[in-house]
Backbone as CSV, one residue per row, in Angstrom:
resi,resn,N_x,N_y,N_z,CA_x,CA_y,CA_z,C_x,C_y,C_z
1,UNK,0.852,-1.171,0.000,0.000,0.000,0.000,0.895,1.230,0.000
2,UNK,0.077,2.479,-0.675,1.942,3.527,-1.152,0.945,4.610,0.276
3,UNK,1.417,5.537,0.123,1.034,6.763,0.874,-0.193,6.748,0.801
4,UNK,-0.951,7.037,1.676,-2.866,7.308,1.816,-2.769,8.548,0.866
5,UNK,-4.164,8.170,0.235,-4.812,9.834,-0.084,-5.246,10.554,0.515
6,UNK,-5.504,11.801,0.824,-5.878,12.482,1.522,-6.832,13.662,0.782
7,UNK,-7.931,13.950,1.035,-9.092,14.417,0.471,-9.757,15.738,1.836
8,UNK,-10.102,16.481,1.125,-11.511,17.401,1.873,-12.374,16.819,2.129
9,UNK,-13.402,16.682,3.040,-14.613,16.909,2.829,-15.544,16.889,1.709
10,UNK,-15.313,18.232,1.526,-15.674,18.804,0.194,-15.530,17.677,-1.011
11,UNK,-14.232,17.547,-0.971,-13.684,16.305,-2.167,-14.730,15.660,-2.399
12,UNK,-14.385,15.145,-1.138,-15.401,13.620,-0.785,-16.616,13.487,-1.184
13,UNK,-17.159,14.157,-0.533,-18.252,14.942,-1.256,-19.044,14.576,-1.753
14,UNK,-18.106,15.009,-2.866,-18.462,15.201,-4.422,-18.247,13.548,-5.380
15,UNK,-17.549,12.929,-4.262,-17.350,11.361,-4.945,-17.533,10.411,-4.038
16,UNK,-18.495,10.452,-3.092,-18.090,9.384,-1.985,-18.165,8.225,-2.583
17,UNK,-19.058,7.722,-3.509,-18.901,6.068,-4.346,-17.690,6.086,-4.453
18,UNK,-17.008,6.900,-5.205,-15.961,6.546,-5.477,-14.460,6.782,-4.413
19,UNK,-14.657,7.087,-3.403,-13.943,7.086,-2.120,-14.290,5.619,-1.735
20,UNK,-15.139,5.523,-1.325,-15.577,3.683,-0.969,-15.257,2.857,-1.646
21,UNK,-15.187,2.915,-3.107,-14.928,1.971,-4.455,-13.390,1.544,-4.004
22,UNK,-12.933,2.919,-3.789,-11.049,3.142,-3.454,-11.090,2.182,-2.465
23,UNK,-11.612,2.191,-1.452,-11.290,1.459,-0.319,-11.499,-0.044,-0.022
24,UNK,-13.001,-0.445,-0.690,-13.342,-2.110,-1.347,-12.694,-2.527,-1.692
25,UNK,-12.075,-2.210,-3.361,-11.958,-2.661,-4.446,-10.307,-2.143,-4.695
26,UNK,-9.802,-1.636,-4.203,-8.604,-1.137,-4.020,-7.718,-1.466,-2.615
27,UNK,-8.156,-1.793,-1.695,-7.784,-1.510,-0.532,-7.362,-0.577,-0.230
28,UNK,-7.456,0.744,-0.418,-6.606,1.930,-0.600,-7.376,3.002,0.204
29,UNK,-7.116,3.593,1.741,-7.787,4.447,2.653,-7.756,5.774,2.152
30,UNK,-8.768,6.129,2.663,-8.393,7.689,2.363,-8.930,8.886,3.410
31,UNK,-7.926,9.382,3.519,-7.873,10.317,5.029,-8.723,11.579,4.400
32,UNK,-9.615,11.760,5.159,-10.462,13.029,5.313,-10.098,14.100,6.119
33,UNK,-10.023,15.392,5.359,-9.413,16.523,6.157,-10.678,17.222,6.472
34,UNK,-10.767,18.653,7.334,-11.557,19.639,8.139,-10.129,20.592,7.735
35,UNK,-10.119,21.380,6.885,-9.937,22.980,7.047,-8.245,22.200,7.486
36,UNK,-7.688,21.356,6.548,-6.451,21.129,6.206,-5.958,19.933,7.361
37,UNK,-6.905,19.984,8.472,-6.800,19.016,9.961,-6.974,17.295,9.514
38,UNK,-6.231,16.391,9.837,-6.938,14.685,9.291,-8.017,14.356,10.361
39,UNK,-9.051,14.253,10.120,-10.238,14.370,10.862,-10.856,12.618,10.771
40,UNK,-10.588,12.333,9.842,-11.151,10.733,9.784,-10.815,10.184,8.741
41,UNK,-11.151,8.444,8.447,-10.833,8.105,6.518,-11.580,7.223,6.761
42,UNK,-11.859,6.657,5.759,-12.720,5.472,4.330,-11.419,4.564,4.591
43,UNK,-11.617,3.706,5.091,-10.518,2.129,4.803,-11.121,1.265,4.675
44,UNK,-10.654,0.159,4.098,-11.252,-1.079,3.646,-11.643,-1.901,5.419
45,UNK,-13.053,-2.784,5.269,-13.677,-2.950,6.545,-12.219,-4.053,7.212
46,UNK,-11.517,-5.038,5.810,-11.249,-5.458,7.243,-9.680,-4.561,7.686
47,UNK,-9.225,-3.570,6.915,-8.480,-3.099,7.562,-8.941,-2.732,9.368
48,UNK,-10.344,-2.209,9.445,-11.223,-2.012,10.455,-10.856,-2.940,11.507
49,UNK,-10.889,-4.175,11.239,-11.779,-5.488,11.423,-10.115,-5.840,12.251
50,UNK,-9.626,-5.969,11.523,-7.614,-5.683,11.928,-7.372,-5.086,13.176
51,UNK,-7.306,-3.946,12.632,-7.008,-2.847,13.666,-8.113,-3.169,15.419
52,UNK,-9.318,-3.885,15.742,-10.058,-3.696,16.214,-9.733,-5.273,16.585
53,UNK,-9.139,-6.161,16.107,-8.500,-7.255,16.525,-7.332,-7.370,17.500
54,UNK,-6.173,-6.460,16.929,-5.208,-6.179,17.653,-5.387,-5.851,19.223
55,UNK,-6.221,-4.292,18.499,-6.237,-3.608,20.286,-6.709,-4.465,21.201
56,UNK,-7.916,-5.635,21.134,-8.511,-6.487,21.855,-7.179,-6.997,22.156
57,UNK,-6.510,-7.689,21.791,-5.452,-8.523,22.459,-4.014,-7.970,22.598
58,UNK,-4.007,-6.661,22.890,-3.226,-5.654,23.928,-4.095,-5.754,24.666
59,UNK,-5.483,-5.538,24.803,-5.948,-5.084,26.194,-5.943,-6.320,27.071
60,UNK,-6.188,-7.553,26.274,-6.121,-9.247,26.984,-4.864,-9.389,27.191
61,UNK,-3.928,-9.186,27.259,-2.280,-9.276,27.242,-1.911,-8.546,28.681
62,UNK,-2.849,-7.456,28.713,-2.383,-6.310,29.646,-3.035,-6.697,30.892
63,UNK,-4.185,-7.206,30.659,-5.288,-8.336,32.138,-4.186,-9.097,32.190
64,UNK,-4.071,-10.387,31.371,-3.104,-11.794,31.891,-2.032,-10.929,32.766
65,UNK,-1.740,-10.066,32.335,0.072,-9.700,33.044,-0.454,-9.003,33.917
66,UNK,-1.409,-8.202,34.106,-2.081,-7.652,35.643,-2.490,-8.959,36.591
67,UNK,-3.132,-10.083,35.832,-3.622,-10.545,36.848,-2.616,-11.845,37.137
68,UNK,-1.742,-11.966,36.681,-0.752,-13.087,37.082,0.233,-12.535,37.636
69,UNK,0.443,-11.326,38.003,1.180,-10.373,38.751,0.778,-10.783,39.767
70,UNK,2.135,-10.950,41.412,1.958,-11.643,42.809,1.603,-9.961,43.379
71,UNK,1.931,-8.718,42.330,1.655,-7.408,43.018,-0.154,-7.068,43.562
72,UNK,-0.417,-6.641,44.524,-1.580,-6.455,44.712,-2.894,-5.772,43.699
73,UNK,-4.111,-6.085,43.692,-4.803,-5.430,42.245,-4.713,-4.112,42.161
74,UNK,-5.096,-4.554,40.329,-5.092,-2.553,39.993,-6.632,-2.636,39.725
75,UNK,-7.190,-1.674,40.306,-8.395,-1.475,39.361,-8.732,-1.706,38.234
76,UNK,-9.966,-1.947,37.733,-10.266,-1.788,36.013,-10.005,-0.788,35.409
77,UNK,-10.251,0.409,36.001,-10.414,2.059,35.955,-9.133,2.186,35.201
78,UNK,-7.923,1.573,36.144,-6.146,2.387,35.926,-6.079,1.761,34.752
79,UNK,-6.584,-0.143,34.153,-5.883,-0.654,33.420,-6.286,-0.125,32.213
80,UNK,-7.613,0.185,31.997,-8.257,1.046,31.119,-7.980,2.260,30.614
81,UNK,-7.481,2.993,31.655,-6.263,4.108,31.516,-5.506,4.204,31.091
82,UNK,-4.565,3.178,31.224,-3.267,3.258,30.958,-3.071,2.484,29.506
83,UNK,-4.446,1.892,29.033,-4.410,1.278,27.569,-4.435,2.831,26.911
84,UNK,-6.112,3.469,27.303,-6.187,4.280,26.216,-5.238,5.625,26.174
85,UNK,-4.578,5.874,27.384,-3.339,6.707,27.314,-2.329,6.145,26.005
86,UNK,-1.876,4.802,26.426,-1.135,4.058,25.497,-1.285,4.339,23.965
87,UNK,-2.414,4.500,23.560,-3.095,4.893,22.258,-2.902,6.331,21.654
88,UNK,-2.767,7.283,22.397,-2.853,8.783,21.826,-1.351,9.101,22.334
């Protein structure tokens, strides 16, 4: 896959079939801007499907090693924390 496209709004727009077509039938994402900002994209579902696989098993990775730890518990609250900190 080469560099994402990157599109307006506006663009988009004006072609969303064919933004989606890109992303089906191409596998090829395409990042949506706001006033030059990357605000969201069109990717193929199972790129989705991927990405939404992974994080599940960081967050199951991050329980086993919390909870097979002899250290006393962490809350749900912190471990939850400290995933979606992990993320941004």
């Amino acid at each position: 896959m080469s560099d994402m496209q990157s599109e307006s709004i506006r663009q988009v727009r004006d072609h969303l079939a064919d933004v989606v077509d890109r992303a089906d039938r191409e596998d090829e994402p395409t990042v949506i801007t706001r006033r030059g900002k990357e605000v969201a994209a069109v990717v193929p579902i199972e790129m989705l499907r991927h990405c939404k696989r992974l994080e599940e098993q960081e967050i199951l990775a991050l329980v086993e090693e919390r909870m097979s730890s002899k250290a006393p518990g962490v809350p749900m609250e912190d471990v939850m924390a400290e995933v979606l900190t992990e993320d941004g």
